[in-house]
C-alpha positions as semicolon CSV with decimal commas, in nm:
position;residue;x (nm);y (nm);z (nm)
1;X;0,341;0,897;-3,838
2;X;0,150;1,168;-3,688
3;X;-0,162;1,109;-3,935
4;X;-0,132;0,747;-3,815
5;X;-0,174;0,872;-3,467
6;X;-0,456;1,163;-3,544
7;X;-0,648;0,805;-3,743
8;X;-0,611;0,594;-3,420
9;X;-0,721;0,843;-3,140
10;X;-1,023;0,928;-3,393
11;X;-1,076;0,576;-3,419
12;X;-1,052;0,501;-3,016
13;X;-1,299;0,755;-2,963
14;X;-1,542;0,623;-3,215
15;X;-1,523;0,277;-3,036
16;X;-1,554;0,456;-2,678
17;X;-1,813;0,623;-2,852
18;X;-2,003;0,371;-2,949
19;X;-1,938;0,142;-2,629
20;X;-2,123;0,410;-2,432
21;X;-2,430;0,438;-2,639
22;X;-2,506;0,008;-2,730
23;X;-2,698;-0,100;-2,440
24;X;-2,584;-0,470;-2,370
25;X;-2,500;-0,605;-2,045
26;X;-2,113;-0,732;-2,031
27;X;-2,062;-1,066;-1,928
28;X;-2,396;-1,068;-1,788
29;X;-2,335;-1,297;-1,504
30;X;-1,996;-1,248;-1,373
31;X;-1,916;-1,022;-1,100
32;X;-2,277;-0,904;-1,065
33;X;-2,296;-0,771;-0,703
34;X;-2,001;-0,538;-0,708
35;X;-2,122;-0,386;-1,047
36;X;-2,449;-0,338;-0,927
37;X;-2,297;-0,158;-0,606
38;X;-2,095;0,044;-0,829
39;X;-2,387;0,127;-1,056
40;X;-2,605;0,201;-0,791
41;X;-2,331;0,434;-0,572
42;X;-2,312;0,657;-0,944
43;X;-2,677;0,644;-0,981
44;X;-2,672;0,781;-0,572
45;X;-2,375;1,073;-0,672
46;X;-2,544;1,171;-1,004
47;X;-2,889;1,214;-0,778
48;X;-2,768;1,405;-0,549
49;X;-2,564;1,634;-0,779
50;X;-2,873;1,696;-0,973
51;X;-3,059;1,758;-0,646
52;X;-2,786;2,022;-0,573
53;X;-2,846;2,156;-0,917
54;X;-3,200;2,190;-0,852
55;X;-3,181;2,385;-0,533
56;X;-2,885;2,626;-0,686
57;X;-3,111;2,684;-0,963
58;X;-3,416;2,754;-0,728
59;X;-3,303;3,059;-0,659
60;X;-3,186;3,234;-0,975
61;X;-3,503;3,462;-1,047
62;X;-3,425;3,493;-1,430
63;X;-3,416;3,155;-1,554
64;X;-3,741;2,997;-1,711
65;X;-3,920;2,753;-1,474
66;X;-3,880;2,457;-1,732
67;X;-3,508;2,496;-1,744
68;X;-3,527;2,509;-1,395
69;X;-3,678;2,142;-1,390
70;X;-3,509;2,036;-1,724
71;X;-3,141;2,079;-1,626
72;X;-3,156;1,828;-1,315
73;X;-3,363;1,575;-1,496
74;X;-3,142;1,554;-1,783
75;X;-2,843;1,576;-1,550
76;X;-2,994;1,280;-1,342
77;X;-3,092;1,106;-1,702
78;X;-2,764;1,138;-1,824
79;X;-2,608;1,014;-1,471
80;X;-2,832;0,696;-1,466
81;X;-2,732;0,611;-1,868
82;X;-2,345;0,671;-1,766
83;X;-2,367;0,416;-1,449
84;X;-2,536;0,175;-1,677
85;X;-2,291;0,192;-1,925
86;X;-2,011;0,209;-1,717
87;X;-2,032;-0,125;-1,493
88;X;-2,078;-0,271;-1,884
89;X;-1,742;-0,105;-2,037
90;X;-1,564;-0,382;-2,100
91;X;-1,184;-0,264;-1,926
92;X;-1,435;-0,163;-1,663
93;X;-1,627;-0,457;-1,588
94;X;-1,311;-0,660;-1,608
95;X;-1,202;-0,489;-1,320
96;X;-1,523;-0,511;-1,148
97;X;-1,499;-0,920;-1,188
98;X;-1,176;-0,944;-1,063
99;X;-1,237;-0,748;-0,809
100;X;-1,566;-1,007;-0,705
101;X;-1,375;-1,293;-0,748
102;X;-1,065;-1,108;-0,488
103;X;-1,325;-1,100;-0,269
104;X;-1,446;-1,451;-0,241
105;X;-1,148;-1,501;-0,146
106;X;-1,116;-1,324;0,184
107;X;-1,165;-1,532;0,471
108;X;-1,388;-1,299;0,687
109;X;-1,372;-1,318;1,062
110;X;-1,675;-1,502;1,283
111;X;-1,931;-1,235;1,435
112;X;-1,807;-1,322;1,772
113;X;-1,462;-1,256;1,648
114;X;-1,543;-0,940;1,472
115;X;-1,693;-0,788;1,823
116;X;-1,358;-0,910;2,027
117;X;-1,180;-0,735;1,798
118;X;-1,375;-0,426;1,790
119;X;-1,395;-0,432;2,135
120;X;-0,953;-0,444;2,173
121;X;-0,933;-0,138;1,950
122;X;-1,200;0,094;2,119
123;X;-1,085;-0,017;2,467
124;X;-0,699;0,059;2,346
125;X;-0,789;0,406;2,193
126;X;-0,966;0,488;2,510
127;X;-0,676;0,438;2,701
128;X;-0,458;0,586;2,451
129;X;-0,641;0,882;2,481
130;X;-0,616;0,911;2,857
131;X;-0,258;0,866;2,837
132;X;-0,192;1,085;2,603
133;X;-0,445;1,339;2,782
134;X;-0,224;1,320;3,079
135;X;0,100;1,345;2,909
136;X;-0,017;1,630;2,816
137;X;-0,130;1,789;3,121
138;X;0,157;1,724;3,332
139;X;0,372;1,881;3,058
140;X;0,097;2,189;3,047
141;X;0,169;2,194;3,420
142;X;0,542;2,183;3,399
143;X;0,558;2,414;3,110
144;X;0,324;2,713;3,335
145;X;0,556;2,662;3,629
146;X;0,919;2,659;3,436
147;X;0,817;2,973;3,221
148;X;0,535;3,073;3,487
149;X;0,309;3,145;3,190
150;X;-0,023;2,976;3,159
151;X;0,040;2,756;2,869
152;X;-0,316;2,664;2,614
């Protein structure tokens, strides 16, 4: 039993394996605007973590000025490959469709409806704010004049 196991993780990790290194497109033309958002935010992440690399490694004095330049690269390389391949898993993309098709179905509000709206909410956490602003200066006030201490 726990050969069968050991055989069946080995052989899910080939097939992740070899799911991350083939380099067709998934259902090519379903649910192609939220994969390409999702590809593009990892592409953004991996960027900026290989920026952050870059800088960190800027100012270690004892490292070789080509691994200085190499590690970022093939940290951003390996970033761009891994967004690629991930939007085209196949659990993955699956998700990724349904979640496109979800959203064609959302009725989205008019733009003159989406300002009236805004426009309730800001106005009732503006006066939320003053109310609860003087709540709690009358209570400051009361509190310094019961215990006649000056109350932060």
């Amino acid at each position: 039993m726990a050969k069968e196991k050991a055989a069946a993780s080995e052989s899910e990790m080939g097939q992740l394996f070899h799911e991350f290194v083939k380099a067709d497109i998934y259902k090519r033309s379903q649910g192609r605007i939220v994969r390409q958002v999702t590809c593009l935010a990892i592409w953004v992440a991996c960027a900026l973590a290989a920026y952050q690399i870059y800088v960190n490694m800027l100012i270690w004095q004892d490292v070789h000025l080509a691994v200085k330049y190499a590690v970022p690269v093939i940290v951003l390389a390996l970033g761009i490959w891994l967004g690629y391949r991930l939007v085209n898993l196949p659990s993955f993309a699956d998700f990724l469709i349904a979640v496109e098709a979800e959203m064609n179905k959302v009725s989205w509000p008019s733009q003159t409806e989406l300002i009236r709206s805004s426009l309730v909410v800001i106005i009732l956490m503006f006066g939320l704010t003053m109310v609860i602003s003087t709540y709690d200066t009358v209570l400051n006030w009361l509190l310094s004049r019961v215990l006649d201490i000056t109350v932060v």
